[in-house]
C-alpha positions as CSV (number, residue, x, y, z in Angstrom):
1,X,107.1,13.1,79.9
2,X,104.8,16.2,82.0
3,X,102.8,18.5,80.2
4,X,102.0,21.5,81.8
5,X,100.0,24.9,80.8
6,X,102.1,27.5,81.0
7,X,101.8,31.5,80.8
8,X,98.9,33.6,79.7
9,X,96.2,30.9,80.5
10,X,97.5,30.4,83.8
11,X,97.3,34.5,84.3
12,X,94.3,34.9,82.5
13,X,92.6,32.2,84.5
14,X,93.1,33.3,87.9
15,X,92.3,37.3,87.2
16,X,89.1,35.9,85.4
17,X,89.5,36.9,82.5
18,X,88.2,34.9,79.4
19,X,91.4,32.2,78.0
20,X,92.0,32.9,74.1
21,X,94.9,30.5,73.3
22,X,96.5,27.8,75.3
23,X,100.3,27.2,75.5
24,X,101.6,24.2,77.0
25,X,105.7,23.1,78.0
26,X,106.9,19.7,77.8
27,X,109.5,18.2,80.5
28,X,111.1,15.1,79.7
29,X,110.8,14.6,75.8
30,X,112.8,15.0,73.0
31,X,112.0,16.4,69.3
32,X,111.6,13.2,68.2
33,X,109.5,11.4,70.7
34,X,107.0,14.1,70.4
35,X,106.8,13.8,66.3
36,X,106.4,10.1,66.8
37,X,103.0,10.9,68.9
38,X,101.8,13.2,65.6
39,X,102.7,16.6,66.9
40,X,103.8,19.0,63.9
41,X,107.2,20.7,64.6
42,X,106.8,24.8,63.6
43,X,109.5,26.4,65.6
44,X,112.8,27.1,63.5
45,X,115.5,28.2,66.5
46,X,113.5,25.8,69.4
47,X,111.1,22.7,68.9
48,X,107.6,24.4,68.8
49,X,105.0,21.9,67.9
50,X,101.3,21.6,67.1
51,X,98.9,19.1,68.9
52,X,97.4,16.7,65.8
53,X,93.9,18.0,67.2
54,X,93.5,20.7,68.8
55,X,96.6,22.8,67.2
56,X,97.7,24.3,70.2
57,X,101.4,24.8,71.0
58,X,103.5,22.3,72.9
59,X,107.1,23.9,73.8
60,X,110.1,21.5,75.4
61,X,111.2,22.9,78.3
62,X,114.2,25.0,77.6
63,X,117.0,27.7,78.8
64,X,118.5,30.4,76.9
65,X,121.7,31.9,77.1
66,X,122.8,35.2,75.8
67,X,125.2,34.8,72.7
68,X,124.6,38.2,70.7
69,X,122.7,41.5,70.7
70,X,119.1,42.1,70.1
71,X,115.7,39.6,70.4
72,X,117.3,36.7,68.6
73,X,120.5,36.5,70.2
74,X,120.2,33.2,72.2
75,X,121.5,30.1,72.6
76,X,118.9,27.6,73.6
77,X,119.1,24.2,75.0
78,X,116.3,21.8,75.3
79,X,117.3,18.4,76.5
80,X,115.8,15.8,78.7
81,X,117.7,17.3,81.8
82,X,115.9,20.9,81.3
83,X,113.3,21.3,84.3
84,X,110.5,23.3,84.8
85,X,111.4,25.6,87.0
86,X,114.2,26.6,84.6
87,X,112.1,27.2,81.9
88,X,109.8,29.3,83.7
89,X,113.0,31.2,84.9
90,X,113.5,32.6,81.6
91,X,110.1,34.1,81.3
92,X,109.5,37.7,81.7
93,X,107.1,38.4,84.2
94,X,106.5,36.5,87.2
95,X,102.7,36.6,86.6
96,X,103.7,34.8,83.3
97,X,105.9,32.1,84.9
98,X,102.7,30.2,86.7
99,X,102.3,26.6,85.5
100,X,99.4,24.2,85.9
101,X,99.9,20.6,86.0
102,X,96.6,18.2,85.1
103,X,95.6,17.4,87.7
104,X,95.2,21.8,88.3
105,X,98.0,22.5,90.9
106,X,99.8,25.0,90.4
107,X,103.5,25.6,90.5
108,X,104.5,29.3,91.4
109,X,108.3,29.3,92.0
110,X,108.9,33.0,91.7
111,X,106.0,34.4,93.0
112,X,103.8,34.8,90.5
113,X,100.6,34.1,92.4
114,X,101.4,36.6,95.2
115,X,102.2,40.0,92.7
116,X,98.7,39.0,91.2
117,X,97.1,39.6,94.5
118,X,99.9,42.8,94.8
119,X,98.6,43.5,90.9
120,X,102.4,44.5,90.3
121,X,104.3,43.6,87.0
122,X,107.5,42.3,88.4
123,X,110.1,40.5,86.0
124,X,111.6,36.5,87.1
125,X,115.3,37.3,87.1
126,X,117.8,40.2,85.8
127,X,118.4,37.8,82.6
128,X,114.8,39.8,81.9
129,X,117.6,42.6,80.3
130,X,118.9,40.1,78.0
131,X,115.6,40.4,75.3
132,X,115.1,44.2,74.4
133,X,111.5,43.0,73.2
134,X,110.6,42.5,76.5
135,X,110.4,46.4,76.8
136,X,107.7,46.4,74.6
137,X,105.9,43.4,76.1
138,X,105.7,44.8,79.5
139,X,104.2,48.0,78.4
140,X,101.5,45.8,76.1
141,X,100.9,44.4,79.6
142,X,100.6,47.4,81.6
143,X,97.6,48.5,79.1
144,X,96.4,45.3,78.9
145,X,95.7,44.9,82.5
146,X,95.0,48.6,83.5
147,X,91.6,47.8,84.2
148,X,93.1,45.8,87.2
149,X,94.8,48.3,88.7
150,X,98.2,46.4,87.5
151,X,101.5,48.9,88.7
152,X,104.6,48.3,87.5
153,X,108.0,47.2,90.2
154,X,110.1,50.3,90.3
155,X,113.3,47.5,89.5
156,X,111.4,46.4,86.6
157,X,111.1,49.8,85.5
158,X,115.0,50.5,86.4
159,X,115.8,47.2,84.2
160,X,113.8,48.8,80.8
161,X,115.7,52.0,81.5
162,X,119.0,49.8,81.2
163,X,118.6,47.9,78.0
164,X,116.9,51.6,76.6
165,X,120.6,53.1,77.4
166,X,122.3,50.2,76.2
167,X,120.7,50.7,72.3
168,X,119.1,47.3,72.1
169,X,115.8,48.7,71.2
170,X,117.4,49.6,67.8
171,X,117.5,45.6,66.8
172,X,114.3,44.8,66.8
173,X,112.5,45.3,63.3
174,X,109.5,47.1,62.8
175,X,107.4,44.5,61.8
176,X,108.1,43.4,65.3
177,X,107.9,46.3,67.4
178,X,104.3,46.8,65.5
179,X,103.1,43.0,66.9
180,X,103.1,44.7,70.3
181,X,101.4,47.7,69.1
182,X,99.1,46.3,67.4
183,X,98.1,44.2,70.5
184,X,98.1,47.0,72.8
185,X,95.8,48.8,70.5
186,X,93.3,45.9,71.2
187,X,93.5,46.4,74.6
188,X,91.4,48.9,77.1
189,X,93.9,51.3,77.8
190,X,96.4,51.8,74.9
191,X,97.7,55.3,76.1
192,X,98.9,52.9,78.7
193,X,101.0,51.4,76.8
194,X,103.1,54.8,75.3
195,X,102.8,55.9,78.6
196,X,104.9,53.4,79.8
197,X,107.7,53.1,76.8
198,X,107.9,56.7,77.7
199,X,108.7,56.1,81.6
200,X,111.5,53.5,80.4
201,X,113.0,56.7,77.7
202,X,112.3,54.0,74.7
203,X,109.9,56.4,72.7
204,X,113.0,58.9,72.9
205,X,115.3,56.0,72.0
206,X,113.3,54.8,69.2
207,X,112.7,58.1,67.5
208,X,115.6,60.1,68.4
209,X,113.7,62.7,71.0
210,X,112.0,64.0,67.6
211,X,108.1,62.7,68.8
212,X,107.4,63.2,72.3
213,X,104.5,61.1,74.2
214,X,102.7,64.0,74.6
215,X,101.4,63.6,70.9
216,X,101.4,59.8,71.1
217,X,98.7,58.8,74.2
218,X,95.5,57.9,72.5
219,X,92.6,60.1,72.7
220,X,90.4,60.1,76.0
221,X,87.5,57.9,75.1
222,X,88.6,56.3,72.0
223,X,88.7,52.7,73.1
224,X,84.7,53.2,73.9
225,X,83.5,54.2,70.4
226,X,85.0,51.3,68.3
227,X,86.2,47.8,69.8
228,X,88.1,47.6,66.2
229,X,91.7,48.3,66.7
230,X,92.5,49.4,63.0
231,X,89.5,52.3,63.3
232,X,91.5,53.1,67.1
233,X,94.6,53.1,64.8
234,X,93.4,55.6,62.3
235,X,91.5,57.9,63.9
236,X,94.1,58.2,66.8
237,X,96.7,58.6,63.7
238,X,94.5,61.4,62.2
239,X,94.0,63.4,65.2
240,X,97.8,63.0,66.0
241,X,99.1,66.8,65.6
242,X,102.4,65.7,63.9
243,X,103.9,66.9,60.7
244,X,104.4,65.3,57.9
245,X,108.3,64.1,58.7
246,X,106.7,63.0,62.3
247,X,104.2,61.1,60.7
248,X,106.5,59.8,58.4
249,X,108.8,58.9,61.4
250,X,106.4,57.1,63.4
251,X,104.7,54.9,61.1
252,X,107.9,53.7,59.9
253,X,109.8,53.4,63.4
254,X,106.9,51.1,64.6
255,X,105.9,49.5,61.5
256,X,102.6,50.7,60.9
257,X,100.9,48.9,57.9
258,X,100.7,51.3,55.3
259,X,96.9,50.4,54.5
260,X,95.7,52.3,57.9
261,X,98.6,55.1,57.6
262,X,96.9,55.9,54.4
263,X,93.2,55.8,55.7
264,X,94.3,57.7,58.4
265,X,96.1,60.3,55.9
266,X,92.6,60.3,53.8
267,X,90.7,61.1,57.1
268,X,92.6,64.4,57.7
269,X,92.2,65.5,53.8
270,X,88.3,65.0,53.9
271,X,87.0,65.8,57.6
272,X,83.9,66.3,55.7
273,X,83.2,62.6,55.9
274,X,81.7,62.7,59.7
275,X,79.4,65.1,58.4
276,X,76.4,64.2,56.8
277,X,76.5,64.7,52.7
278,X,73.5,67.3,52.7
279,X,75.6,69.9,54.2
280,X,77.7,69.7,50.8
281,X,76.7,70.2,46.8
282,X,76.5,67.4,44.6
283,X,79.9,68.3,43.2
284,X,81.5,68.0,46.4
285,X,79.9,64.6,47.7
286,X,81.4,63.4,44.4
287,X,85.0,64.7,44.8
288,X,84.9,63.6,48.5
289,X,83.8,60.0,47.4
290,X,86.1,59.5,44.3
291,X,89.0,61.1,46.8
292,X,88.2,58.0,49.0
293,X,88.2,55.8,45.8
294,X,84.4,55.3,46.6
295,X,83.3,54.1,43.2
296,X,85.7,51.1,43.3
297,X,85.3,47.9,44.1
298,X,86.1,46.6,47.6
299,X,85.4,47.7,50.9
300,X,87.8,50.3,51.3
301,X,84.8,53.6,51.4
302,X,83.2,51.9,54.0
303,X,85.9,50.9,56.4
304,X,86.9,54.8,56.1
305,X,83.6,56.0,56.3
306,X,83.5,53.9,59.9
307,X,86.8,55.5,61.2
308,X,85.1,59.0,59.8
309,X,82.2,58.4,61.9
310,X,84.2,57.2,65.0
311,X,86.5,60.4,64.6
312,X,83.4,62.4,64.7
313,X,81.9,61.0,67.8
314,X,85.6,61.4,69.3
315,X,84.8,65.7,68.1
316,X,81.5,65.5,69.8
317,X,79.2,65.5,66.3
318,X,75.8,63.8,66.6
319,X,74.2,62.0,64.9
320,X,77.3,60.0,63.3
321,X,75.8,56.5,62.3
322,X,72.8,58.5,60.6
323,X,75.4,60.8,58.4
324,X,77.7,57.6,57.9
325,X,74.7,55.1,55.8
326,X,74.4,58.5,54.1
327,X,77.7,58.5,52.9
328,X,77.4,54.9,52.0
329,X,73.8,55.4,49.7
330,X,74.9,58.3,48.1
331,X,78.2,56.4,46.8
332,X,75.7,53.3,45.9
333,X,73.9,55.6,44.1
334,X,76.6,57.2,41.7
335,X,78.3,53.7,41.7
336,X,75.6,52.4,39.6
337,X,76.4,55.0,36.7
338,X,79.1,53.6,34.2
339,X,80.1,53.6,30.8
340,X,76.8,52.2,29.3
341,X,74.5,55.2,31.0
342,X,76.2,57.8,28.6
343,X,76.5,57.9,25.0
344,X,78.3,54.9,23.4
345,X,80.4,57.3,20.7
346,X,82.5,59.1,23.8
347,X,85.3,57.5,24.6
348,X,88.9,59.0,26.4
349,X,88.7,62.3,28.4
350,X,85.1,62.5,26.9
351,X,83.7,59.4,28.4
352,X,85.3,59.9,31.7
353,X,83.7,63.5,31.9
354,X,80.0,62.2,30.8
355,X,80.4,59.6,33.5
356,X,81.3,62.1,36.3
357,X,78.7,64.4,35.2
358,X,76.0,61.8,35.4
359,X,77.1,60.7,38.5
360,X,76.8,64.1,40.1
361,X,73.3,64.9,38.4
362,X,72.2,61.4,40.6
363,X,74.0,62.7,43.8
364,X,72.2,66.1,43.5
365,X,68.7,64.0,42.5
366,X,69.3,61.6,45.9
367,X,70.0,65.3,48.2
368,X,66.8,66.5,47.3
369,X,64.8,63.1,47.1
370,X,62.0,63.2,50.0
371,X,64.3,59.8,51.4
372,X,66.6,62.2,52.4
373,X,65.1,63.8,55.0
374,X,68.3,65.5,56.4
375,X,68.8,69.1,55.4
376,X,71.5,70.8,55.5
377,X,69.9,73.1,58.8
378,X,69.7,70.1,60.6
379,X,72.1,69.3,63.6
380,X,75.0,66.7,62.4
């Protein structure tokens, strides 16, 4: 039995860039051999299994062979006689198919080593068209190493253009088309990454030429205001000038989670929010607040107030973090009204009218406190 680290921390390692997760391939040893030394099987169509300490993955050495259309379309086999350089033959990229043994030589049969020093993304072999969810992987990897000047292989490109044509994009499920979305939004440059499914026609494919990358590239300078790729997602979904039907189209195409689709749908019905509250009446700090369901429990008001306050920085409005604690007392404040700060006979229509009342008579008396010391002349 060999044991080699395989992949990303192999990459990762030699551009210098901090290792997050560790995968390792086994030659030489069967399903069972590896439970009987306490590894945890977790894969379902190949043995995947968990070290009993550290948790990290342990893969036997495999090959696949196309048996059907889309992602999960593979045959696999992963007996004793399966060698490394055949599994690292059915990787995508030759920058992914670098394995290190313990002793930290490296084994680089398809060049992986030399297109990092090129900084080209070049795929292992033309089985690369087999998996339409590599498309999407080698754009996540474009944005992901931007920052080093990676380019991607003109063939590689020619390859994502084939299995656009041949419709395979349209097997993989949303839930997994967001995965790489969601990880190119945590990278530096994730207008990279629609930049690139655009250059291979998949954005086209996906949507049916109805959204255009033109509205999709992420705004200049967004990845520098927030490191937090939901409040990227939102505000870059806000500012998006789509319609309604395009919205509609694109978070369900790509899976988006319908928590940020909604925060980002709340952002463009109160662009109030990256301004500070003085600038409004009582009456409309309250709306705005119970509009954002800020008098319930959770933090729901305060992770929009954050995307509010990166959308405004994105606009060019000062003073953001100032306005955005503002936001945040002033919803503390009417918060603490409830049922037992108004008469005890109302009930109904009645109660719920004494209660909003109340809570815009404490709005209006925290606007003209001497704490806030923001009026509505001064620059936001």
């Amino acid at each position: 039995m060999d044991i080699f680290l395989v992949g990303g921390a192999v990459r990762d390692s030699l551009l210098g860039i901090p290792i997050t997760e560790r995968d390792w391939v086994v030659v030489g040893a069967s399903a069972d051999q590896m439970r009987a030394l306490g590894y945890t099987q977790v894969g379902q169509d190949f043995p995947v299994f968990l070290h009993p300490q550290t948790k990290e993955e342990y893969a036997l050495a495999r090959t696949e062979r196309k048996r059907g259309s889309g992602h999960h379309g593979f045959e696999c086999r992963f007996d004793l006689s399966v060698t490394l350089e055949q599994d690292l033959a059915r990787r995508d990229l030759t920058i992914n198919a670098i394995a290190q043994d313990p002793d930290g030589q490296l084994i680089d049969p398809y060049g992986g080593q030399r297109d990092l020093n090129a900084r080209v993304l070049r795929h292992v072999t033309d089985a690369f068209s087999e998996d339409p969810l590599r498309v999407l992987r080698v754009a996540r990897f474009a944005a992901k190493l931007r920052p080093y000047d990676f380019t991607l292989d003109p063939s590689t490109l020619a390859l994502m253009r084939a299995i656009v044509a041949a419709g395979e994009l349209s097997t993989l499920p949303p839930e997994r088309l967001w995965r790489e979305c969601e990880k190119a939004f945590k990278t530096e440059a994730p207008g990279v990454f629609w930049q690139s499914l655009s250059e291979c026609d998949a954005i086209s494919a996906l949507t049916d030429g109805v959204i255009s990358v033109a509205w999709l590239a992420p705004l200049e300078g967004l990845t520098q205001l927030t490191d937090d790729y939901r409040q990227r997602v939102c505000v870059w979904l806000a500012e998006l000038e789509l319609g309604t039907e395009q919205q509609t189209l694109l978070a369900r195409t790509f899976g988006i989670p319908i928590t940020l689709t909604h925060r980002a749908a709340t952002l463009r019905q109160v662009p109030q929010l990256g301004r500070h509250p003085a600038d409004l009446s009582a009456s409309e700090v309250f709306r705005t607040i119970d509009h954002c369901r800020g008098f319930r429990q959770g933090d729901d008001f305060q992770l929009l107030v954050q995307a509010a306050t990166v959308q405004a920085q994105l606009q060019g409005i000062i003073q953001t973090q100032r306005n955005q604690q503002a936001w945040l007392t002033a919803a503390e404040c009417a918060k603490g009204i409830n049922r037992d700060a108004v008469p005890s006979e109302l009930t109904g229509p009645a109660l719920g009218d004494a209660i909003r009342l109340a809570r815009i008579a404490v709005i209006d008396q925290w606007l003209a406190s001497s704490e806030n010391d923001a009026g509505s002349s001064a620059p936001r």
